[in-house]
C-alpha positions in Angstrom: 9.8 -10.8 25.1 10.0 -11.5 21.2 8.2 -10.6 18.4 4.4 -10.7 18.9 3.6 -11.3 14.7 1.1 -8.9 12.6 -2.1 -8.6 11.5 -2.4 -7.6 7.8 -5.3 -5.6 5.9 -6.2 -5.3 2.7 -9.0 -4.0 0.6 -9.5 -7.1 -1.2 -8.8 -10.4 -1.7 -6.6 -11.2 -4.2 -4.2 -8.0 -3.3 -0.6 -8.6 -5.1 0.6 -6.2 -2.3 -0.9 -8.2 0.9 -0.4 -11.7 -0.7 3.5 -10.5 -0.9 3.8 -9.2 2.9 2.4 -12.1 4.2 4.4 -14.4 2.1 7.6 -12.2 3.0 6.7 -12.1 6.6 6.5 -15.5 7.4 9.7 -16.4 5.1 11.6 -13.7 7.4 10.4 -16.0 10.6 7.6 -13.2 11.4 4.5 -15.0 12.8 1.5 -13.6 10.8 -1.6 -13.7 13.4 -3.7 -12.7 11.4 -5.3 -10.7 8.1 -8.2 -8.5 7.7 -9.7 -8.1 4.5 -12.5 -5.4 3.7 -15.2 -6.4 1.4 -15.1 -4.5 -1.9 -18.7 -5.3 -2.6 -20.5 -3.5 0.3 -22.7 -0.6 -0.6 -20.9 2.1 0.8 -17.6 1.7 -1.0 -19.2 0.9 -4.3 -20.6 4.5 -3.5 -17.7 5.9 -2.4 -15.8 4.3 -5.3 -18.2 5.9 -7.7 -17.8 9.1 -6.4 -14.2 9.0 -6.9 -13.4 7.6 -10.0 -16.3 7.5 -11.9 -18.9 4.5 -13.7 -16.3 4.2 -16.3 -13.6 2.5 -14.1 -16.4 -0.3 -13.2 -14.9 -2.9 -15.8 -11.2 -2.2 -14.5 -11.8 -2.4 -11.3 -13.7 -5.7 -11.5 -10.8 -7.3 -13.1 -8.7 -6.2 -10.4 -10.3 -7.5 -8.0 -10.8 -10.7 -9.8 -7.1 -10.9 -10.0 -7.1 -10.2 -14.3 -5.0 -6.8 -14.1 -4.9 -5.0 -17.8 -1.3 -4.6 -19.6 -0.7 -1.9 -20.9 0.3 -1.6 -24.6 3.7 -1.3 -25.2 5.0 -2.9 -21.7 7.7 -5.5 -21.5 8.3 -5.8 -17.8 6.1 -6.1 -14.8 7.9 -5.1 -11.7 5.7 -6.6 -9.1 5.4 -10.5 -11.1 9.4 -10.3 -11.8 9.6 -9.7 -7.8 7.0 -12.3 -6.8 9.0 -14.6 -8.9 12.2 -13.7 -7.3 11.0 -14.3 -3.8 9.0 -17.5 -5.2 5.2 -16.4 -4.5 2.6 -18.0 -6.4 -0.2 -17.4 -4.5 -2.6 -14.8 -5.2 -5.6 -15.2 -2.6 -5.2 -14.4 0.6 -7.9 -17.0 1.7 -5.6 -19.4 0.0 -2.6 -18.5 1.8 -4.6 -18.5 5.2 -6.0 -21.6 4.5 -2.6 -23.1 3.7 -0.1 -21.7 6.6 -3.4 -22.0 9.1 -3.9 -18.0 9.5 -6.6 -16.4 10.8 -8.7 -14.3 8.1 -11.7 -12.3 8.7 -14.1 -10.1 6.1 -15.2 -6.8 7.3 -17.6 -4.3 5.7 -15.1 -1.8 7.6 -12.0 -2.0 9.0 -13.0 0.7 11.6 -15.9 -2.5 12.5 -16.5 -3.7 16.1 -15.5 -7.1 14.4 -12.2 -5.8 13.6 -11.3 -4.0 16.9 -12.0 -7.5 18.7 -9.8 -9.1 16.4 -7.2 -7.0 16.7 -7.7 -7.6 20.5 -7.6 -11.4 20.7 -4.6 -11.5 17.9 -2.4 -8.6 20.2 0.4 -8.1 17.0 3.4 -6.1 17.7 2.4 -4.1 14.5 -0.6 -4.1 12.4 0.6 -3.1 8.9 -1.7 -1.6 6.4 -1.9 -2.5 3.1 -5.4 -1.0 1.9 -8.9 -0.9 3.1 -9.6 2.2 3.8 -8.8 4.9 6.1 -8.6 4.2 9.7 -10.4 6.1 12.3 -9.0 6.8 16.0 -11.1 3.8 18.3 -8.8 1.5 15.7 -5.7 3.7 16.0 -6.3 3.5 19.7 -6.6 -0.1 20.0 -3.4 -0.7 18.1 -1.7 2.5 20.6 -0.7 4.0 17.4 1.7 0.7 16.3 0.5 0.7 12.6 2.5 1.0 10.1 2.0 2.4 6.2 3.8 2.3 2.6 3.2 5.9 1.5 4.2 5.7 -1.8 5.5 9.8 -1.9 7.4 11.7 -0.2 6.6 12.7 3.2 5.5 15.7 4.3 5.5 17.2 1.0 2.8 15.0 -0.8 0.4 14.1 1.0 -3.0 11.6 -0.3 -3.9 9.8 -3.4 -1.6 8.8 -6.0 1.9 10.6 -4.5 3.9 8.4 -7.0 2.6 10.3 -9.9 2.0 13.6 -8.3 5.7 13.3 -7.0 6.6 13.7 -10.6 4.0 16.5 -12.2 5.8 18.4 -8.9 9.7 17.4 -9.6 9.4 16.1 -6.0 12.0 13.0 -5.1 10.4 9.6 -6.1 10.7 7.7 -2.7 8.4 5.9 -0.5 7.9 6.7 3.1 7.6 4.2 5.8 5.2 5.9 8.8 3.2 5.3 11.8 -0.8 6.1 10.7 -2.3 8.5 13.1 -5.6 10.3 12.7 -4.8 12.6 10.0 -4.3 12.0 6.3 -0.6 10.5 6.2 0.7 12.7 9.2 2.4 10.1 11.6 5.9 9.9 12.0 8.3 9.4 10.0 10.3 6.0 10.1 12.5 5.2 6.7 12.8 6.5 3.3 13.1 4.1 0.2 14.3 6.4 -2.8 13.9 4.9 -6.8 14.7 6.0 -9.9 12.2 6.0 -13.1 13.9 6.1 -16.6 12.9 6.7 -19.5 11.1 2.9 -20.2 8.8 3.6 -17.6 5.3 4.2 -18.0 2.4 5.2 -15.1 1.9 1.8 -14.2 5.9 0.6 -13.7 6.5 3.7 -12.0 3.5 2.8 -9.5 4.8 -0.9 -9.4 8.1 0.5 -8.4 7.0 2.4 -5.5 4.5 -1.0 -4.7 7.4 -2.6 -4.4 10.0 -0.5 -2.5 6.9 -0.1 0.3 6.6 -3.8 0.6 10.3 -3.9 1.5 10.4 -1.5 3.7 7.1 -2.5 5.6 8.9 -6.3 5.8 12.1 -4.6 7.5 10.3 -2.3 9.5 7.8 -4.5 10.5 10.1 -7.5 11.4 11.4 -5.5 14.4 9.8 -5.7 18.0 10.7 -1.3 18.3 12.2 1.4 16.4 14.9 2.3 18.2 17.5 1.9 15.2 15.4 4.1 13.3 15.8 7.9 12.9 12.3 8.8 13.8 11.0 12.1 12.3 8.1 14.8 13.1 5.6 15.0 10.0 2.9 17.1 10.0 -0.1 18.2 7.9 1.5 21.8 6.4 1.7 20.6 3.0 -0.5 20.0 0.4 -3.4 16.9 0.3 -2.9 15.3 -3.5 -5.9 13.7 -4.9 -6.9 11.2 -7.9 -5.9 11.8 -10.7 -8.2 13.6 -13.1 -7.9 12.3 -16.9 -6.7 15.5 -17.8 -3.6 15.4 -15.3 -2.9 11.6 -16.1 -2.8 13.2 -19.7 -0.7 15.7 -18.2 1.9 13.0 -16.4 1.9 11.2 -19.5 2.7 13.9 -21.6 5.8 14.9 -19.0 7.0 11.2 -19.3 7.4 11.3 -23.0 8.7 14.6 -22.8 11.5 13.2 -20.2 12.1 9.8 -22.7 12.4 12.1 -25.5 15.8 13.6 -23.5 16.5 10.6 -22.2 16.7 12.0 -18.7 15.9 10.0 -15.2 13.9 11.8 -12.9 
């Protein structure tokens, strides 16, 4: 029957992690039918981002989106432009890339929107692969009969939620990222591959996060370039272990601390 293509989201436009996929997708011979993009300017997830992070993460957030990202003092490598390099992608707007390879592109206030299910519907993909935008709810997951696939960027079951890189060091966990299938829980589908890293003693919060960016684009390209995953060791996961959260200042203080502890020894984690 052949590959049927995928539709991409993303929670804004000029995502470095969406731009790459689709880039990667169509250079692997995938046809890209079609991407979804959330709008990070509607009220609710101004709201909902305020609520999580805070007013003082405004200003950094903004540049983000604006495609300005902040370096960090002290850094001499940036995983994620060193690997767009590699695989030669300039572009950093999705719109542009669309507009260029002739790709369908929609803005939704939700991904969970009427809008998007219709899409979704007239596009048919073999996979729709998530790559932010917020969490998915079941008339979505039903549409797509469970065939959407996720970059968790920690391991699987054991770390569960928001920013499982970091948490997988504060608790010695293995630093891997784990291909699954999104159901309705909090990163509970099954479990299709496993992409382990190492971190050393250079690496900072943000190369560490790069790191695991990086290793779940790869594995997202490979998993999503296949019409089935019958080569793939499927696993159970379920929801036993713990839900990790933000970070708080005081636990990025925390991870920070651990870091220079671990550079100090000059030990890999």
């Amino acid at each position: 029957m052949g590959h049927r293509g995928v539709v991409i989201t993303a929670g804004f436009d000029k995502s470095e992690s969406a731009t790459c996929l689709a880039e990667l997708f169509k250079q692997n011979g995938i046809p890209v039918n079609g991407i979804i993009v959330v709008s990070p300017y509607s009220v609710r997830r101004i709201k909902q981002y305020l609520r999580k992070k805070g007013l003082s993460s405004i200003t950094q957030s903004i540049r983000r989106l604006t495609g300005f990202q902040k370096n960090d003092s002290g850094r001499t490598t940036n995983h994620i432009n060193q690997f767009r390099n590699q695989h030669q992608i300039s572009i950093d707007s999705l719109k542009k890339w669309a507009n260029i390879n002739h790709c369908r592109i929609i803005t939704v206030t939700s991904l969970n929107s009427d809008q998007s299910i219709h899409f979704l519907e007239n596009t048919d993909p073999q996979w729709l692969v998530y790559s932010g935008g917020g969490i998915l709810k079941q008339p979505i997951i039903d549409q797509m009969d469970g065939r959407i696939l996720n970059a968790h960027q920690g391991p699987l079951p054991h770390i569960r939620g928001m920013n499982a890189a970091e948490w997988s060091i504060l608790l010695d966990k293995k630093q891997e990222v784990t291909i699954h299938l999104i159901d309705r829980g909090i990163d509970t589908g099954m479990i299709i591959k496993r992409l382990p890293y190492t971190i050393d003693a250079t690496d900072n919060i943000e190369s560490i996060r790069e790191k695991a960016i990086i290793n779940g684009i790869k594995g997202l390209i490979e998993v999503g370039s296949k019409e089935s995953l019958e080569r793939y060791d499927i696993q159970e996961n379920h929801s036993d272990h713990r839900q990790c959260y933000i970070l708080s200042n005081a636990m990025r203080e925390l991870l920070n601390a651990k870091l220079e502890y671990l550079k100090a020894r000059s030990v890999d984690v």
